[in-house]
C-alpha positions as CSV (number, residue, x, y, z in Angstrom):
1,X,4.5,57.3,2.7
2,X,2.5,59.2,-0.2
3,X,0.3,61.4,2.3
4,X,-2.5,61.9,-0.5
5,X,-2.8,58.4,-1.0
6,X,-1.7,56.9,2.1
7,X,0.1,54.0,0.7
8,X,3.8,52.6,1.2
9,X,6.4,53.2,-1.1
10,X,8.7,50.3,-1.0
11,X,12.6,50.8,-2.7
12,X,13.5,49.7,-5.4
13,X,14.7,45.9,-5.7
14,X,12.8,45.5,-1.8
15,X,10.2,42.7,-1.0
16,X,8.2,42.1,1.5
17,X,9.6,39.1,4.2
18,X,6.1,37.4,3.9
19,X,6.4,37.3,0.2
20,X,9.8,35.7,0.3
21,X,8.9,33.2,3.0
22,X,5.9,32.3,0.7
23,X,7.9,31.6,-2.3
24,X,10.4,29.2,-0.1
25,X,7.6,27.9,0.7
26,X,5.2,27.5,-2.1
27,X,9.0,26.0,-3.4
28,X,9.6,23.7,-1.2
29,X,6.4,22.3,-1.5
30,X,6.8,22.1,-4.6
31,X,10.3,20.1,-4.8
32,X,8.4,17.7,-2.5
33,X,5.8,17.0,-4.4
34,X,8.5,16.5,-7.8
35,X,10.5,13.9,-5.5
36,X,7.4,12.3,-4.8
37,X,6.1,12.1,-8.7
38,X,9.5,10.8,-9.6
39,X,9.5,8.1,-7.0
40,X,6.1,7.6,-8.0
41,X,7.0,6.9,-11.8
42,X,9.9,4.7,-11.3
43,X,7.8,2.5,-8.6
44,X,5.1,2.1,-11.6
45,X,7.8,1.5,-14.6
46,X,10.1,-0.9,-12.3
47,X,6.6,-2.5,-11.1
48,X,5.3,-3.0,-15.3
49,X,8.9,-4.6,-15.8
50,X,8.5,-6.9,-13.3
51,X,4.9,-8.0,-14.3
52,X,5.8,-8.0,-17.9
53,X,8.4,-10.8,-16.7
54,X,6.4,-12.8,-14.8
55,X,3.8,-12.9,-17.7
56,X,6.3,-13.8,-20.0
57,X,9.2,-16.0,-18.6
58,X,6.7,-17.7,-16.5
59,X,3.0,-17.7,-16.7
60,X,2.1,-17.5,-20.5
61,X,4.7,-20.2,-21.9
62,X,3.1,-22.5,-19.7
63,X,-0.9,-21.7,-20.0
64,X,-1.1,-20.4,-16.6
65,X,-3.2,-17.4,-15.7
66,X,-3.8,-15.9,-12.4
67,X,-6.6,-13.9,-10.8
68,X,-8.2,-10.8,-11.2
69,X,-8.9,-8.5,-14.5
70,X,-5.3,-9.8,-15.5
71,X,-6.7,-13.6,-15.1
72,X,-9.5,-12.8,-16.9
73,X,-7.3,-11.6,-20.6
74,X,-5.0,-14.5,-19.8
75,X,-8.1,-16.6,-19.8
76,X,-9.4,-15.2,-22.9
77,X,-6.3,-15.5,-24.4
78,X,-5.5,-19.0,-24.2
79,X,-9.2,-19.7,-25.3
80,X,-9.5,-17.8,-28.2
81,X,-5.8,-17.0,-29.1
82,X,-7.0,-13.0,-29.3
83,X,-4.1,-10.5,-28.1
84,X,-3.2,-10.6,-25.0
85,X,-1.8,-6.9,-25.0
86,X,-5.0,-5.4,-26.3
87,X,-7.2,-7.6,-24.2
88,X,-5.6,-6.0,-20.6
89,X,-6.0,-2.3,-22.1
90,X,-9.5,-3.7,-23.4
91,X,-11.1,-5.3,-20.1
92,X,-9.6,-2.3,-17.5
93,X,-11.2,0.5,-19.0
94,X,-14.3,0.1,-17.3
95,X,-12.4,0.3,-14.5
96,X,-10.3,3.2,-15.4
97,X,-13.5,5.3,-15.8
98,X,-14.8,4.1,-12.2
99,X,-11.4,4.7,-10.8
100,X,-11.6,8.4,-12.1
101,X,-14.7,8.8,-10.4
102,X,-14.4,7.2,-7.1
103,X,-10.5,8.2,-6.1
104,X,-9.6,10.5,-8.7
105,X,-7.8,12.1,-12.0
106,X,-4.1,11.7,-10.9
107,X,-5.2,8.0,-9.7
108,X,-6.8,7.6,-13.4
109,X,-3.7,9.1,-15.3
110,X,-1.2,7.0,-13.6
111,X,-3.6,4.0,-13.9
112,X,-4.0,4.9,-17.9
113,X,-0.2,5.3,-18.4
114,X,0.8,1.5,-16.4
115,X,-1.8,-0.2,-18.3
116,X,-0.3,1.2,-21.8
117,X,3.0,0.1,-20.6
118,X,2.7,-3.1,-19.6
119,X,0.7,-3.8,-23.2
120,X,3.3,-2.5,-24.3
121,X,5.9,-4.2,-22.9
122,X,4.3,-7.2,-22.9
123,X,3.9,-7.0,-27.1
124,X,7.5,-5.7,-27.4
125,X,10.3,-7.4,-25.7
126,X,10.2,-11.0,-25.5
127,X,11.5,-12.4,-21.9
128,X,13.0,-15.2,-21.9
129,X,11.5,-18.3,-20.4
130,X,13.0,-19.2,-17.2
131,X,11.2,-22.4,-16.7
132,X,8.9,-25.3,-17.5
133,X,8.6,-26.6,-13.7
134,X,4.7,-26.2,-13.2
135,X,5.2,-25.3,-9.4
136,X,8.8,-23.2,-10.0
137,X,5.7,-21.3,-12.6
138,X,3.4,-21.1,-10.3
139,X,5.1,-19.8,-7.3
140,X,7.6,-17.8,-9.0
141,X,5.5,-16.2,-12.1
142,X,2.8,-15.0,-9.1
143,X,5.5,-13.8,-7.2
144,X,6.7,-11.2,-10.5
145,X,3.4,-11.0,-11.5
146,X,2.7,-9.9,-7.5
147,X,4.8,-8.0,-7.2
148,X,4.6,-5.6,-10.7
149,X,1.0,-5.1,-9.1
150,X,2.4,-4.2,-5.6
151,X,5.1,-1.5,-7.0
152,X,2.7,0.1,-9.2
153,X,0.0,0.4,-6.3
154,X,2.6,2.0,-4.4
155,X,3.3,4.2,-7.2
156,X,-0.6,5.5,-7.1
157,X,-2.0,3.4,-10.1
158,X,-2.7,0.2,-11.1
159,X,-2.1,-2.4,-13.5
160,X,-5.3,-4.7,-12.8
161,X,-8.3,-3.0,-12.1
162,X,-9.7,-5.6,-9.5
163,X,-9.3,-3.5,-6.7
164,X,-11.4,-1.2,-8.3
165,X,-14.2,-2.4,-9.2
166,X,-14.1,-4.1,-5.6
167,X,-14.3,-0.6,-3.6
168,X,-17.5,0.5,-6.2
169,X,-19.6,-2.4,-6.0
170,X,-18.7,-3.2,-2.3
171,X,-20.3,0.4,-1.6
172,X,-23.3,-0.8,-3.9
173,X,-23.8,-4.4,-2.2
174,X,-22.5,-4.4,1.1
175,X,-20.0,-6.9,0.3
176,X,-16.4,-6.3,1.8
177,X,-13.6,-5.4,-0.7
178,X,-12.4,-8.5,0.1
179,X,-15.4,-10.8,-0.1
180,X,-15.8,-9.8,-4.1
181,X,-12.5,-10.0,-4.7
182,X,-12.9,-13.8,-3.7
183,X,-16.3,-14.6,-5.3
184,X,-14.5,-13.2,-9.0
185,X,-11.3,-15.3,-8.5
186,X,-13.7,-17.9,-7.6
187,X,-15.6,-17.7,-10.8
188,X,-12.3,-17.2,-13.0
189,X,-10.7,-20.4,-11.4
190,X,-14.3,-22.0,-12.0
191,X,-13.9,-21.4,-15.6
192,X,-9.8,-22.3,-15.9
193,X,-11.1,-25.8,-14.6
194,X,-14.1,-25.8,-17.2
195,X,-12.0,-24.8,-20.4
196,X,-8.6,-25.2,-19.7
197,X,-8.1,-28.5,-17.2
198,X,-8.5,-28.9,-13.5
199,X,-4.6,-29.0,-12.9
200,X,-4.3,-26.2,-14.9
201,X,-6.7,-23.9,-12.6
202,X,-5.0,-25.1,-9.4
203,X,-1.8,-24.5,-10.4
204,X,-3.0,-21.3,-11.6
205,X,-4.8,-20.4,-7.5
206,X,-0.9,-21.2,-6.5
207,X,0.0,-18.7,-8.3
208,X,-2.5,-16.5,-7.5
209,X,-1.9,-16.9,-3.8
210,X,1.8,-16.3,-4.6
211,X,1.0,-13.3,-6.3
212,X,-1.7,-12.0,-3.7
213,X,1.1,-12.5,-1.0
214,X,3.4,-11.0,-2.6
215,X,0.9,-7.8,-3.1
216,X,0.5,-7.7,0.3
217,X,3.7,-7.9,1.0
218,X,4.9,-4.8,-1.2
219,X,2.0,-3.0,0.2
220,X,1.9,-3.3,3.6
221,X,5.9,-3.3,3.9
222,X,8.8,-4.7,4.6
223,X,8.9,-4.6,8.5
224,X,5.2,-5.1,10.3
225,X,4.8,-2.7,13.4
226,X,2.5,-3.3,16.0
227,X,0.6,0.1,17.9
228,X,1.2,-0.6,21.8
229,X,-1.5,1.7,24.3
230,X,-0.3,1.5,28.1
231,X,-2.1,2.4,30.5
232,X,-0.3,2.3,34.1
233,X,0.2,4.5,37.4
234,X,3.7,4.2,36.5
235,X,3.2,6.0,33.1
236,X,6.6,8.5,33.2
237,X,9.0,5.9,33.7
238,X,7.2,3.6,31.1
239,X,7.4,6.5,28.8
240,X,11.2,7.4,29.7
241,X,11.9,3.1,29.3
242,X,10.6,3.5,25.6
243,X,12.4,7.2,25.0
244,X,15.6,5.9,26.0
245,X,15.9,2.0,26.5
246,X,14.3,1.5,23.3
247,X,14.6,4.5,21.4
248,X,10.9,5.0,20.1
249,X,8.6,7.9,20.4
250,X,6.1,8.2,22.6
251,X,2.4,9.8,22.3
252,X,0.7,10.8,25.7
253,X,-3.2,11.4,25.5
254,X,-5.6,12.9,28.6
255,X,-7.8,10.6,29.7
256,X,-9.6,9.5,32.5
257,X,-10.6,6.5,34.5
258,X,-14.0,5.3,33.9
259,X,-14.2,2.6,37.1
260,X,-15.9,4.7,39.5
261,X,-19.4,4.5,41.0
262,X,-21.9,7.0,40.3
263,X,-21.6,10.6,41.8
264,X,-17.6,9.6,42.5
265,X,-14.7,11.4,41.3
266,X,-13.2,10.3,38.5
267,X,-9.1,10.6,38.5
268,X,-6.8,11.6,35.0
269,X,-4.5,9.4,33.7
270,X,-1.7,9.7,31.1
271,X,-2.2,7.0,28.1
272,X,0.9,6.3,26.5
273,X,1.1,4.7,22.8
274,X,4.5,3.9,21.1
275,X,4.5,2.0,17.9
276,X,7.5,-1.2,18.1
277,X,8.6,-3.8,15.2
278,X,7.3,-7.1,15.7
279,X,10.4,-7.9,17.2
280,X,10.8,-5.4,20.5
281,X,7.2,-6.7,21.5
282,X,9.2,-9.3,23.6
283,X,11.5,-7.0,24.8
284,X,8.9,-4.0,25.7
285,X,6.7,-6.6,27.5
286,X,9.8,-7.9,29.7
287,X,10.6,-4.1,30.9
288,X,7.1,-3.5,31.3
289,X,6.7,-6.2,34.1
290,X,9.9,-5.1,35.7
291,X,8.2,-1.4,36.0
292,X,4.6,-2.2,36.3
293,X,3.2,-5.7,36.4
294,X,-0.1,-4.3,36.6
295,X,-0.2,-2.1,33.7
296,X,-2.6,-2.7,31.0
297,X,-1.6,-2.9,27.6
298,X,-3.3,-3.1,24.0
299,X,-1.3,-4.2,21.2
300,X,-2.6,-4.0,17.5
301,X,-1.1,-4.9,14.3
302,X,-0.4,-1.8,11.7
303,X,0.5,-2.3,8.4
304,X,2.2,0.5,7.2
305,X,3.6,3.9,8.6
306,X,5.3,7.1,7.9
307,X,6.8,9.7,9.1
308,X,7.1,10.3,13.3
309,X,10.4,8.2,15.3
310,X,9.5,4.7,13.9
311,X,13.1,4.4,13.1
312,X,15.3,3.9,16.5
313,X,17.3,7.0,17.3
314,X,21.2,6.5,17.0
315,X,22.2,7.0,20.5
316,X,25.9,8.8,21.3
């Protein structure tokens, strides 16, 4: 220690252990974050591919369009015979500005860079066409089509800017997401029927419901897993039946019964909440009854999860 100054000499070549342990971790972070961007960018290229296909091996050899910002330039398109390529860049950059306001700039940049692709795609290679079965186009072309759109939401952006301008003007009107997203598929399969032909625009909802499904699908995951809350006497050997039986992990909340008459002691309670596939509901109701027939249980539907022992646990 310099006495005059009062500060620390460190040797030569030495660092602090706080300093180091930042740097790990300021690197790991930062590793994580790269993994992520890269999975990111393949889920929006594989998901362009795959709409570029459906586009063009199904949907636009056969006059079909579907719903959506992407309905409407495959509308326009078979009515005035303009570019379908410029026409998808053209009509989502309204929505490319509203998306950079209302979510965000890396939201805008990846939404920028899957539009531009798929035009590109689209006015580049030539896919061959699979098919001229109207329903084999229908549910097969909204299925590609569906799921391009799905692959590219789970990358962070978009390729069709419905979803969009749903979440701005359902904060404006007080219209669910879902409700506007209807009344504009309504009004592009309203005008199908009007220029096109009326088969044409119902083949064209099949493949919109194809597509929408298969969206949904992408988005919400493979396997659907259902939230279970139980609420028993019995609540430790519930929660060791789903730790070891079934291998899931288990939340335990505080709470507190609220049956009790005025001025009367309430008692605590543990709450337990485990999430389950679809499938173990049977099984996790069966071993509830054998513990505690009287136990009272919530079940909800969750679409999607991460992270936490959703997976089972390999047992030795």
């Amino acid at each position: 220690m310099d006495g005059a100054s009062g500060h620390i000499e460190l040797k030569h070549g030495e660092q602090p252990v706080k300093s180091r342990r930042q740097k790990a971790k300021a690197f790991l972070i930062l590793k994580r974050l790269l993994k992520r961007e890269i999975i990111n960018t393949f889920l929006i290229a594989l998901g362009v591919f795959s709409a570029a296909f459906g586009l063009e091996s199904f949907l636009l050899p056969n006059g079909f369009i579907d719903g959506g910002i992407t309905g409407v330039s495959l509308l326009v398109s078979a009515v005035t015979g303009w570019s379908l390529p410029i026409l998808i860049v053209a009509l989502n950059i309204p929505f490319i500005i509203i998306g950079y306001t209302q979510i965000g700039k890396n939201f805008m940049i990846k939404t920028i860079c899957g539009i531009v692709s798929l035009a590109i795609c689209i006015a580049v290679f030539k896919f061959p066409v699979m098919t001229a079965d109207k329903l084999l186009v229908s549910v097969f072309g909204g299925f590609f089509l569906g799921a391009g759109i799905g692959l590219t939401m789970r990358g962070g952006g978009v390729i069709d800017g419905t979803e969009v301008m749903a979440i701005a003007f359902s904060k404006r009107t007080g219209l669910t997401i879902g409700d506007i997203i209807m009344i504009v598929n309504i009004i592009i399969f309203s005008f199908a029927a009007w220029l096109l032909s009326f088969e044409t625009a119902l083949y064209s909802i099949l493949a919109y419901l194809s597509a929408s499904k298969t969206v949904d699908f992408i988005i919400e995951g493979i396997e659907e897993y259902t939230g279970v809350t139980i609420i028993s006497a019995k609540n430790e050997e519930l929660r060791l039946m789903i730790t070891r039986d079934l291998g899931r992990g288990v939340t335990v909340y505080k709470g507190m019964r609220g049956y009790a008459e005025a001025g009367d002691k309430k008692s605590e309670i543990d709450i337990l909440y485990t999430v389950i596939t679809r499938l173990e509901v049977a099984k996790l109701n069966t071993e509830i009854e054998k513990i505690d027939p009287a136990a009272f249980v919530i079940m909800n539907s969750i679409k999607d999860t991460k992270g936490g022992m959703i997976k089972k646990r390999i047992r030795h």
